[in-house]
TIRO-2110 file (N, C-alpha, C; in Angstrom, 1 decimal):
// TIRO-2110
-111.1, -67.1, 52.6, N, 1, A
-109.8, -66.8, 52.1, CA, 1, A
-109.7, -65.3, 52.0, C, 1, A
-108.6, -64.5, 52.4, N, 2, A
-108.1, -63.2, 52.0, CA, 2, A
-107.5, -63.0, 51.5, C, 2, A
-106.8, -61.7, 51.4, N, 3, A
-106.7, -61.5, 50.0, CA, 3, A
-105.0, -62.0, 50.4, C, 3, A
-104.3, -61.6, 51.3, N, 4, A
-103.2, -62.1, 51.7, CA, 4, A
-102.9, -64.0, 51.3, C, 4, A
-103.8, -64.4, 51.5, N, 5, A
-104.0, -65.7, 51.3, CA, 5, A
-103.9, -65.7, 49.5, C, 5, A
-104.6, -64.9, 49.4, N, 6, A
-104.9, -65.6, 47.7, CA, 6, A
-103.3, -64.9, 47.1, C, 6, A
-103.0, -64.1, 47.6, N, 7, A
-101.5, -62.9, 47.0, CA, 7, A
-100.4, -64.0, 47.2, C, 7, A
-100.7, -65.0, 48.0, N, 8, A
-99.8, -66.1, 48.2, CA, 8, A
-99.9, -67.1, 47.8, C, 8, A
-100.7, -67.4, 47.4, N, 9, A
-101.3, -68.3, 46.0, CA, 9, A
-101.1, -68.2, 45.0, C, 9, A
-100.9, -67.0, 44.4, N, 10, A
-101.2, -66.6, 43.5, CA, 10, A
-99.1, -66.4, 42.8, C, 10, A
-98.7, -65.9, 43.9, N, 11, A
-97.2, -66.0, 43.8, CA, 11, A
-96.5, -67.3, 43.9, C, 11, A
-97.4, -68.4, 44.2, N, 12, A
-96.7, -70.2, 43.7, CA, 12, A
-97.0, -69.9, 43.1, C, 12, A
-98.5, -70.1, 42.9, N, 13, A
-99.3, -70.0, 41.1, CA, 13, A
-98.1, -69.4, 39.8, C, 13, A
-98.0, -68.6, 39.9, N, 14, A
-96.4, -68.0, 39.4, CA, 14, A
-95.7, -67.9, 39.0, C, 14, A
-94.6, -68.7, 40.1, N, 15, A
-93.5, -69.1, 40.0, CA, 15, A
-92.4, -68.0, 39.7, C, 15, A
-91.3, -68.2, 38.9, N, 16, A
-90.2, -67.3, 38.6, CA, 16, A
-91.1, -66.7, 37.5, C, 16, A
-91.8, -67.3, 36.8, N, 17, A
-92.3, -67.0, 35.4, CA, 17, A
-93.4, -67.1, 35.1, C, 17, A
-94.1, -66.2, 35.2, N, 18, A
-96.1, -65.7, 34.6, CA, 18, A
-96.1, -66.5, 33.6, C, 18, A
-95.4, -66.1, 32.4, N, 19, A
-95.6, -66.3, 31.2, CA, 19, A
-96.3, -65.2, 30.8, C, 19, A
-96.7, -63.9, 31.5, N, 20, A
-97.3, -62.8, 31.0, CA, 20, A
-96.2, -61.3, 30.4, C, 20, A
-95.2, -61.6, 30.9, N, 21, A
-94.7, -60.8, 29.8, CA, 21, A
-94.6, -59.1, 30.0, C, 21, A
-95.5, -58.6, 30.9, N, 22, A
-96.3, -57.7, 30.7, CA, 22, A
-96.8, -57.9, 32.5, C, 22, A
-96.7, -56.4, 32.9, N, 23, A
-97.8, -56.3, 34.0, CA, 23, A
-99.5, -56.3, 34.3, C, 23, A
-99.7, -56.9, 34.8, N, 24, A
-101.2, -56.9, 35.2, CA, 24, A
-101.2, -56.5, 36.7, C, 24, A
-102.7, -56.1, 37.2, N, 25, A
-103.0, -55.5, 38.3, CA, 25, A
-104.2, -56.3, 38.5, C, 25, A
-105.0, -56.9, 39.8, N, 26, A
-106.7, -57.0, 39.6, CA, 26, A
-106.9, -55.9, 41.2, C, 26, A
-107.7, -55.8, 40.5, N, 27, A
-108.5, -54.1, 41.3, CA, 27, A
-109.6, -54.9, 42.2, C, 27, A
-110.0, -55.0, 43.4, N, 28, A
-111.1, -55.7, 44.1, CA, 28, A
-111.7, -54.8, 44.9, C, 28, A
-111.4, -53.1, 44.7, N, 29, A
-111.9, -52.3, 45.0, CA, 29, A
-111.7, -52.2, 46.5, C, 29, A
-112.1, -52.3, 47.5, N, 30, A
-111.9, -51.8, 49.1, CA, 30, A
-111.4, -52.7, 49.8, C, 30, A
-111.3, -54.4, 48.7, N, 31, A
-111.0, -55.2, 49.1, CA, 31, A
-109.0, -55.1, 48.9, C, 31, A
-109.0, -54.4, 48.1, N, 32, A
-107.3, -54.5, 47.7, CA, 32, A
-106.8, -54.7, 46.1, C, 32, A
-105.7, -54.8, 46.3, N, 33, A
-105.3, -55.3, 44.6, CA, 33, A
-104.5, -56.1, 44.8, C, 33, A
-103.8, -56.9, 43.7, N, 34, A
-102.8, -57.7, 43.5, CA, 34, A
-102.2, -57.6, 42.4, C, 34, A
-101.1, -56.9, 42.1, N, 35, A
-100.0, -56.7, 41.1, CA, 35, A
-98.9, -58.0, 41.1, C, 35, A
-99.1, -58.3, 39.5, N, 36, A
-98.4, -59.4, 39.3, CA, 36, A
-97.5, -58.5, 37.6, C, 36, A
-96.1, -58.7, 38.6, N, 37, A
-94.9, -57.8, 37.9, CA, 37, A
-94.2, -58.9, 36.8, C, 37, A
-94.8, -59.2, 35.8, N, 38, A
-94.1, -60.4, 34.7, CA, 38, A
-93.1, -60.0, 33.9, C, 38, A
-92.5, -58.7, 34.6, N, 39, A
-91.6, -58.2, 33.2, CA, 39, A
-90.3, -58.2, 34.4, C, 39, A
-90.2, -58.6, 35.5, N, 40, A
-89.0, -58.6, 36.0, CA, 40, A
-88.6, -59.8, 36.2, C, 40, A
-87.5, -60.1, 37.0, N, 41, A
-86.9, -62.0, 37.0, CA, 41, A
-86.1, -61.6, 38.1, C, 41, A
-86.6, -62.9, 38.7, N, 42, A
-87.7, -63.5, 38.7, CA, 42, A
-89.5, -62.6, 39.2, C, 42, A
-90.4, -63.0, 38.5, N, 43, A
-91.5, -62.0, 38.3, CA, 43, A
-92.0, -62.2, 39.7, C, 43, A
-92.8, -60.7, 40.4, N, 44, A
-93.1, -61.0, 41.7, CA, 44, A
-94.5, -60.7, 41.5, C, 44, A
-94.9, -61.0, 42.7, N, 45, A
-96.5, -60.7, 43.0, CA, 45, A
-96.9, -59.7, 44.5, C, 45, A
-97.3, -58.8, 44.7, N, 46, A
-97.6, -57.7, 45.2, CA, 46, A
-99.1, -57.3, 45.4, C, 46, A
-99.3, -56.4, 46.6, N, 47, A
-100.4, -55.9, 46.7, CA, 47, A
-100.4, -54.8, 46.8, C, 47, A
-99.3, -53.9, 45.8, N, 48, A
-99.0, -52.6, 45.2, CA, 48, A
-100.4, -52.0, 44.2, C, 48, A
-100.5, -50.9, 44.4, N, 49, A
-101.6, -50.5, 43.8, CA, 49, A
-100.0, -49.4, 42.6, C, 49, A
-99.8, -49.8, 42.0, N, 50, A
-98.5, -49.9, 41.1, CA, 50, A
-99.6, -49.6, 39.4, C, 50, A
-99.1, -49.0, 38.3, N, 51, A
-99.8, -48.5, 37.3, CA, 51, A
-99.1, -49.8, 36.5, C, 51, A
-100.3, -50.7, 35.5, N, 52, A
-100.3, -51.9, 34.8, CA, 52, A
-100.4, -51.8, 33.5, C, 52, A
-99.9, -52.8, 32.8, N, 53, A
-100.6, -53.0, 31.3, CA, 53, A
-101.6, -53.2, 31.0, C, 53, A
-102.1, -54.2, 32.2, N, 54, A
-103.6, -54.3, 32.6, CA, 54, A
-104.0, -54.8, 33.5, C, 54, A
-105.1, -54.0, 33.7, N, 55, A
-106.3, -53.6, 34.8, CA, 55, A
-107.2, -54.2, 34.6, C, 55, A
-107.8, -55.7, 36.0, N, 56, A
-109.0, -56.1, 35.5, CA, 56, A
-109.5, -55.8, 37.3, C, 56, A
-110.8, -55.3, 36.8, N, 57, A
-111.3, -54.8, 37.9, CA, 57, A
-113.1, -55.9, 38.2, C, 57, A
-113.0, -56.1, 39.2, N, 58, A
-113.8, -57.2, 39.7, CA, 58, A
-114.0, -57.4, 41.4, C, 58, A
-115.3, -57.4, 41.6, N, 59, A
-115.7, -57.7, 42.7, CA, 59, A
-114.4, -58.8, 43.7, C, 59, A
-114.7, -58.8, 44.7, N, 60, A
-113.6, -60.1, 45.2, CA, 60, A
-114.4, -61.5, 45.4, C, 60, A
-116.1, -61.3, 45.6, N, 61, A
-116.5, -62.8, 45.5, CA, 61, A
-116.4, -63.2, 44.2, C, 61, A
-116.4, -62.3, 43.1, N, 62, A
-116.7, -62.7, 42.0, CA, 62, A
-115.3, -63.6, 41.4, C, 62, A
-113.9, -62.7, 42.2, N, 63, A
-112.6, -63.4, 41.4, CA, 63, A
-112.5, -64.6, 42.1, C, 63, A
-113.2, -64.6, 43.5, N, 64, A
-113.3, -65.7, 44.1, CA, 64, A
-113.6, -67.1, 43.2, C, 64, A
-114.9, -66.9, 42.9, N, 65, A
-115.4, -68.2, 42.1, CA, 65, A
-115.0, -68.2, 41.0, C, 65, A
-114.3, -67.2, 40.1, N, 66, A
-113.5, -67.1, 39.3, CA, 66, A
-112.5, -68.4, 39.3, C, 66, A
-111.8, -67.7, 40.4, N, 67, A
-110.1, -68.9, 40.8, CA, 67, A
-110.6, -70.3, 40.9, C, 67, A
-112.4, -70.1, 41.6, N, 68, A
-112.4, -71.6, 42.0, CA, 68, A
-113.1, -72.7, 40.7, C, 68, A
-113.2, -72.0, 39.8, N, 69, A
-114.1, -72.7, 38.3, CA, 69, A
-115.3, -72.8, 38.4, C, 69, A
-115.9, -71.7, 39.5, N, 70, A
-117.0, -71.3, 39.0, CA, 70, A
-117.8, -70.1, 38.2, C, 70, A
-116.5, -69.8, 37.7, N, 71, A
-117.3, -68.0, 37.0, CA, 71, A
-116.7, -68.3, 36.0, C, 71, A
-117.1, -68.6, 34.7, N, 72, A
-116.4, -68.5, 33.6, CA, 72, A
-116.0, -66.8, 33.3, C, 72, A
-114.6, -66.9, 32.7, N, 73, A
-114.3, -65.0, 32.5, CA, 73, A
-114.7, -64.5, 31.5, C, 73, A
-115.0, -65.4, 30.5, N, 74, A
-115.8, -64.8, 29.1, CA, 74, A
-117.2, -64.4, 29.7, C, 74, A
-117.6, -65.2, 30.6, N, 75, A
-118.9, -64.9, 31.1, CA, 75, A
-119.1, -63.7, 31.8, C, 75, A
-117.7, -63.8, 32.9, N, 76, A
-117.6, -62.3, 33.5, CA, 76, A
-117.8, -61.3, 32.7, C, 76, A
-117.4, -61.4, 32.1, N, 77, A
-116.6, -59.7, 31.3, CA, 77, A
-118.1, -59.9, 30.3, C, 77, A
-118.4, -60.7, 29.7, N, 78, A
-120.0, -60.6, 29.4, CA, 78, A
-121.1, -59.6, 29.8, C, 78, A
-121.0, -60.1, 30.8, N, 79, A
-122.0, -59.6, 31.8, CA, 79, A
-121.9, -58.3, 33.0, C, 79, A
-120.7, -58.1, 32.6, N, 80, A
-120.4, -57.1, 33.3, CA, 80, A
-119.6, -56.9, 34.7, C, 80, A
-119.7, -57.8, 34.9, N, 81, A
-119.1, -58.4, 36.2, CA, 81, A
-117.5, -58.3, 36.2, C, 81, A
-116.2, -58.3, 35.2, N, 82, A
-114.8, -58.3, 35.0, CA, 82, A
-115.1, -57.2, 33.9, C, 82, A
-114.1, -56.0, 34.2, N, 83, A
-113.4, -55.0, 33.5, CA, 83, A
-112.2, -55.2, 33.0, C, 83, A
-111.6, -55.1, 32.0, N, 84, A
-110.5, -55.1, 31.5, CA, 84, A
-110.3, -53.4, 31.3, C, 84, A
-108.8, -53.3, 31.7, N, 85, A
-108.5, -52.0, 31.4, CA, 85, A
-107.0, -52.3, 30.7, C, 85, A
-106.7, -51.4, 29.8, N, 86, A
-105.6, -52.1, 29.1, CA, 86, A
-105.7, -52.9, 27.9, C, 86, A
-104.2, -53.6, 28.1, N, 87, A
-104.2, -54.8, 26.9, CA, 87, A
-105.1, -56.0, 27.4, C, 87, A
-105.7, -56.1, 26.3, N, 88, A
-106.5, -57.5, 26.9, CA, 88, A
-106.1, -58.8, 26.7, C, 88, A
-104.8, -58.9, 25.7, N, 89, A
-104.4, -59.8, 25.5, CA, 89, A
-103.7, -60.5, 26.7, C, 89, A
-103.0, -59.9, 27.3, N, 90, A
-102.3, -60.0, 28.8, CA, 90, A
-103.3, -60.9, 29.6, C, 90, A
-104.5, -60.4, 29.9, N, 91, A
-105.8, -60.9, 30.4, CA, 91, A
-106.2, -62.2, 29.9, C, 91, A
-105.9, -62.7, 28.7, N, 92, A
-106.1, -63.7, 28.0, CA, 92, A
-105.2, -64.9, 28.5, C, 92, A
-104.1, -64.2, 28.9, N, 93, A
-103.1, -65.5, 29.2, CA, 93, A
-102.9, -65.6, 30.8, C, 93, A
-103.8, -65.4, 31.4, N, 94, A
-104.4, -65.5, 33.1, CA, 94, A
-104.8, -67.3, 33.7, C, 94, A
-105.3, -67.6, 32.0, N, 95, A
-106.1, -69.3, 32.3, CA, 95, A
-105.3, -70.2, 33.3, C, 95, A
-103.7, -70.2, 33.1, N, 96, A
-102.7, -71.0, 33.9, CA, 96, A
-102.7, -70.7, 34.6, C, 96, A
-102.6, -69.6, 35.4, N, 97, A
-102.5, -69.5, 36.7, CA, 97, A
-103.9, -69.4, 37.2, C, 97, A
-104.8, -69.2, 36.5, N, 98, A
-106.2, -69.0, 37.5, CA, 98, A
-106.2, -70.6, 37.3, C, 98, A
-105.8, -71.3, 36.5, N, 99, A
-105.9, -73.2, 36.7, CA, 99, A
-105.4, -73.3, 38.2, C, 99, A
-104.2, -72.7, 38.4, N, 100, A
-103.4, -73.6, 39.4, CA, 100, A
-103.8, -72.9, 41.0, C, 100, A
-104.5, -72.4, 40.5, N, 101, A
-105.8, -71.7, 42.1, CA, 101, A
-106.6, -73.1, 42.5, C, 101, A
-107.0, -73.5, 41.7, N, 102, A
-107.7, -74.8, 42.1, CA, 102, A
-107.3, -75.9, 42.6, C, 102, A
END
């Protein structure tokens, strides 16, 4: 899967409405980003490298098994592996749409 693939997933995943309120970015480094714009209507999703409320920065195998329920994110960010930059609360409310990756 690419990232184009997942930026399109990730915009069903979505819909008109994040429920985030707030911009987020994930950073996959050489791999790309994906800006998900929750404060416009209907909210879009992008692979704008665009300034966020928050920044979670993460490998791309890692968001990979992330989306697919295998990387827990408490565990991520545990261990080092997910950066939060920003509000982290925004990050918190990620669960629904990383559900509907699966």
């Amino acid at each position: 899967m690419d990232i184009s693939e997942v930026t399109k997933r990730i915009t069903e995943a979505v819909g008109d409405n994040s429920g985030l309120g707030k911009t987020l970015k994930f950073d996959f480094g050489p791999v790309g980003k994906i800006f998900i714009d929750g404060v416009s209507t209907p909210n879009t999703v992008s692979n704008d490298d665009a300034a966020a409320d928050c920044t979670l920065q993460l490998s791309w195998d890692d968001f990979l098994n992330m989306a697919a329920g295998k990387l827990d994110p408490t565990m991520a960010f545990m261990q080092g592996k997910l950066k939060v930059l920003g509000d982290m609360s925004i990050a918190m409310k990620l669960q629904p749409i990383l559900a509907k990756l699966r």
